[in-house]
C-alpha angles and dihedrals in degrees: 000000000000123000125227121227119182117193118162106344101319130117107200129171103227091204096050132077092218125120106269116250135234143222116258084234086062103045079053089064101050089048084061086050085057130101093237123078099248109215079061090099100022115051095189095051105115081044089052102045096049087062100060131081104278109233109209107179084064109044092052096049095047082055093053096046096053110106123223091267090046091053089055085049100058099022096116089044088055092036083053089048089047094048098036097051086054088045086053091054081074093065132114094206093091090203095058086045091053092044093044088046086053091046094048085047086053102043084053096053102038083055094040092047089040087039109049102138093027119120118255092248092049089055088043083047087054100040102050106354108262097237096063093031094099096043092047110037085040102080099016096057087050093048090039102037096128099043093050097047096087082052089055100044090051093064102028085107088064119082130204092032131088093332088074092049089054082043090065106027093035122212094195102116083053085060097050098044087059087052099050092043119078110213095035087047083051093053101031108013108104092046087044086055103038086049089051091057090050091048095053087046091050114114085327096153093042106055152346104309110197093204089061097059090033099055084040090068107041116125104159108129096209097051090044093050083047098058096039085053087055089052098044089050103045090050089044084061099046076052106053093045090053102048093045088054081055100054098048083071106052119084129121097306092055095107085061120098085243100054088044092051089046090067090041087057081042096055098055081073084071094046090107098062124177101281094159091060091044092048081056087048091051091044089054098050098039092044110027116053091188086054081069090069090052081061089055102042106106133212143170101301098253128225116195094192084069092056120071110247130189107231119254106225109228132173132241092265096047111111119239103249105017092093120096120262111260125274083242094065090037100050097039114058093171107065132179103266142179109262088212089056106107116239116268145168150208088286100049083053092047093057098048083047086050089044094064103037089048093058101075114034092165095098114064094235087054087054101043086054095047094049086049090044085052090043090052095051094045085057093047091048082055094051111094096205093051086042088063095041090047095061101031102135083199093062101060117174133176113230122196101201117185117243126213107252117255132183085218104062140019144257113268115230110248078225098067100052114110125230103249138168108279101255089066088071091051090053093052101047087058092049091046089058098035081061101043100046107065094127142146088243084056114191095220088170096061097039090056084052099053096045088051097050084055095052079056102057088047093053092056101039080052089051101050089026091237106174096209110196105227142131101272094168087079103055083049102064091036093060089044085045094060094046081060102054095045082052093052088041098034089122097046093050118032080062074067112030148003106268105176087060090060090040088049085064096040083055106053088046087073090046091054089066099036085056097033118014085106089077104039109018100105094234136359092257086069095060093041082059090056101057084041095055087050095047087045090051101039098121094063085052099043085051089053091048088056092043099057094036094060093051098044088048087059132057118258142093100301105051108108089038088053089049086046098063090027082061092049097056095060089105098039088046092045079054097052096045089046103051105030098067087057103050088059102044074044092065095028099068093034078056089231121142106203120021128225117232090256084055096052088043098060094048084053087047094050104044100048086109104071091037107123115191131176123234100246100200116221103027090123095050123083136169119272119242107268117186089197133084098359094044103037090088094052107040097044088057082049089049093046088038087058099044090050092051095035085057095050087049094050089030111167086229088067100047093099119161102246092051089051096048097055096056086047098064094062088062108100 
């Protein structure tokens, strides 16, 4: 017998002699390469080919193999399959939808691939006829917006094609309209918002982008919560597969170093985390001041396991977390919950987000997460409005961040964490990775952020004299903590980074509350336990004294960073030498040769007096975030990191139409 091989449309006998055969698909499209308008003798023809089986392979190559007469020839019969596959995304028939949306994502990439130097207006000419684009796309992108957004989302990583044509003619209200609509934001939100992300991104430094100023204005309170759900979602997501990774490890064996090691391995399956929704996160915060509010709104706390969800079939490449949530979570805001679950928010999601990504900075997409997540919350301890949210005594949360796992201490029950205002958590994730990152690949550039973000909340709580109850003590020797180890590792590091300017901050930290502490430190003790901590740790301060001293008294790169930080210890040195003498004449005549803290304590108590301290000016100011200049490196590398990951997950290749066919189905 013969056997039947099919390649690119044709049918041939490979026994026979005979010309091969084609598919009646195939013979359609040649009719559209010809010269004729094809529906000239059939008036059913667009009907008729959006009901076959679209073949890709050939279409596109047809499309690559055309010469530039050629193109003039044709170019009506490729302008009327353009308009007529977005007029079929307003069908019904969801056959003739799927085999119209394959047809669009081949058409783009036959011109593109055809079209690589071409300028973005010459693809658009080809595509649709320039002259007729606006009156066309106008109204069709707008009818069609959710159909057409994994189109989108396939070619926002080429520039110069279709992306000029929606910056001028913006699609932006479209967008919107998914997001404030629920059933629409259940089917299309997380790759509205996604694509909304890339828009404003696109060109940004280069030109006037129009999404910029647009989401900057919105003040629309449905399409804002909408975005902010699909955020929320999207992160609690991230959350829920990671704890229950978590908790897979953890069994009676988890204090040991294997088990330990065992969620560490576990955790590199985490390491692509969902930069593209946190990119829409970051967009929302930096641009749209109402969005600040979204961040705010509470809600019963959700837990997805609890809601049936259809399983998402991913492949064995696909990274945990970077799916988007299920339709189930996105159409359904009110979800059976637990009556005993305390209330949250997008925030309190944020900062457990932020708690895992933040713990393993070793992989460049971690790190890339980490530095956005720090960028996000330096924008929100600059906000007002989040500033006052943050530390509303009245708004208190309990918030269950995850801790790196350490041989040398031990998991803190959820249980036992107390419900606190909001800026206390993120106190105490910066603290949490000041203290787990003291490494020999050290991240200079997040720990200057944290310790920054930190500057912020104190200037604030200084300002409206909020006296916020945590556990400053351990911000405190954490702090001390990192001065040790960048003067064990001074050599190592300064061949890297600028250390005196981190240890400048750290140090004026310190001077924030020594100046201060007295309006913003919750009772006096607490300000009696810092001059204690400093007088406890002395020896780590004095060394750093000597340290910068020594560098700013010889010639070399670092001298004017060493006398600034050598300026900036002159109170907690006047401290030291104060309080130290003291202590010991203290001990020395009550014959006791180590003193207890309460002893400390009443020697501090007791010698305030003939402490003499100098005004240092400037200690509450700080520079306001700024994206451009200092950010433009790094967020166009995330923006070109995301398009390049969003077009492998909505790769062309994988637009089949049973899979097609299948999310289609769901749609009214």
């Amino acid at each position: 017998m013969s056997q039947v091989e099919k390649k690119a449309g044709l049918l041939r006998r490979t026994s026979s002699s005979k010309k091969p055969l084609k598919e009646k698909v195939v013979l359609m499209y040649d009719e559209i390469f010809a010269k004729e308008d094809p529906a000239k003798n059939n008036p059913r023809f667009w009907d008729e080919l959006f009901l076959m089986k679209v073949n890709l392979e050939y279409l596109e190559s047809k499309l690559e193999s055309v010469d530039g007469e050629e193109v003039q020839r044709i170019q009506d019969n490729i302008n009327s399959l353009f308009h007529h596959c977005v007029q079929a995304l307003g069908e019904e028939h969801q056959i003739k939808v799927v085999n119209a949306l394959q047809t669009l994502c081949a058409l783009f990439r036959g011109v593109h691939q055809k079209n690589k130097s071409a300028s973005g207006f010459d693809i658009i000419n080809m595509l649709m006829g320039f002259d007729k684009a606006e009156q066309r796309m106008k109204v069709r992108l707008r009818e069609s917006e959710d159909r057409l957004l994994e189109m989108l989302l396939s070619i926002t990583n080429i520039q110069n094609t279709i992306l000029e044509y929606v910056m001028i003619n913006s699609i932006f209200e479209a967008i919107l309209q998914i997001l404030s609509e629920v059933s629409s934001r259940g089917q299309h939100g997380y790759d509205a918002v996604v694509l909304l992300a890339l828009l404003v991104n696109y060109r940004k430094y280069e030109s006037v982008n129009p999404y910029i100023v647009k989401l900057s204005i919105v003040d629309d309170e449905p399409t804002l919560d909408g975005m902010g759900m699909v955020v929320h979602q999207a992160l609690t997501e991230y959350n829920r597969q990671y704890k229950d990774k978590e908790e897979e490890n953890q069994g009676g064996f988890f204090s040991t170093l294997t088990s330990m090691l065992i969620l560490i391995t576990d955790f590199c399956l985490f390491s692509r985390t969902n930069e593209a929704i946190l990119l829409a996160l970051y967009e929302a915060v930096h641009l749209n001041r109402n969005f600040i509010t979204v961040l705010a709104q509470s809600h019963p706390e959700m837990d997805i396991a609890a809601t049936p969800i259809t399983p998402t079939p991913t492949t064995p490449t696909t990274p945990l977390g970077t799916t988007p949530p299920s339709l189930d979570m996105m159409n359904n805001p009110e979800l059976p919950l637990d009556p005993n679950l305390q209330t949250s928010n997008l925030l309190i999601t944020f900062l457990k987000y932020a708690s895992i990504v933040m713990q393993d900075t070793k992989d460049e997409h971690r790190l890339n997460s980490a530095r956005l997540c720090l960028i996000i919350l330096t924008c929100i301890a600059e906000d007002q409005y989040a500033d006052a949210f943050l530390h509303d005594d009245n708004m208190n949360f309990r918030v269950n961040l995850h801790r790196m796992p350490m041989r040398h201490r031990k998991k803190a029950a959820d249980k036992n964490i107390p419900s606190r205002p909001l800026v206390c958590a993120v106190l105490d994730l910066m603290v949490e990775f000041i203290v787990t990152h003291m490494m020999k690949e050290f991240p200079m550039d997040l720990y200057l952020r944290c310790v920054q973000i930190i500057h912020k909340l104190l200037c604030y709580q200084k300002k409206c004299r909020i006296r916020l109850h945590y556990t400053w003590r351990e911000l405190w020797s954490a702090l001390i903590n990192l001065l040790k180890f960048l003067l064990s590792n001074e050599t190592t590091l300064l061949a890297k980074h600028n250390i005196f300017y981190l240890a400048l901050l750290v140090v004026n930290l310190f001077n924030m509350f020594i100046t201060y502490g007295d309006t913003f430190l919750p009772t006096s003790n607490s300000y009696d336990e810092l001059y204690y901590e400093i007088v406890r740790m002395h020896q780590v301060l004095d060394n750093l004294y000597c340290m910068v001293l020594r560098v700013s008294t010889n010639t070399g790169q670092w001298k004017e960073a060493a006398s600034k930080v050598t300026h900036a210890l002159v109170n907690v040195r006047a401290i030291i030498n104060h309080f130290n003498p003291k202590i010991e004449s203290y001990a020395a005549v009550n014959h006791i040769s180590q003193l207890s803290e309460e002893q400390v304590l009443e020697v501090v108590r007791s010698n305030y007096d003939t402490l003499t301290l100098k005004l240092q000016d400037g200690l509450d100011q700080f520079e306001r975030y700024s994206e451009q200049p200092k950010e433009a490196a790094f967020f166009k590398e995330l923006v070109r990191s995301i398009s390049l990951n969003v077009r492998k997950n909505v790769s062309l290749n994988t637009l089949s139409q049973d899979v097609l066919l299948k999310e289609f189905s769901t749609i009214s």
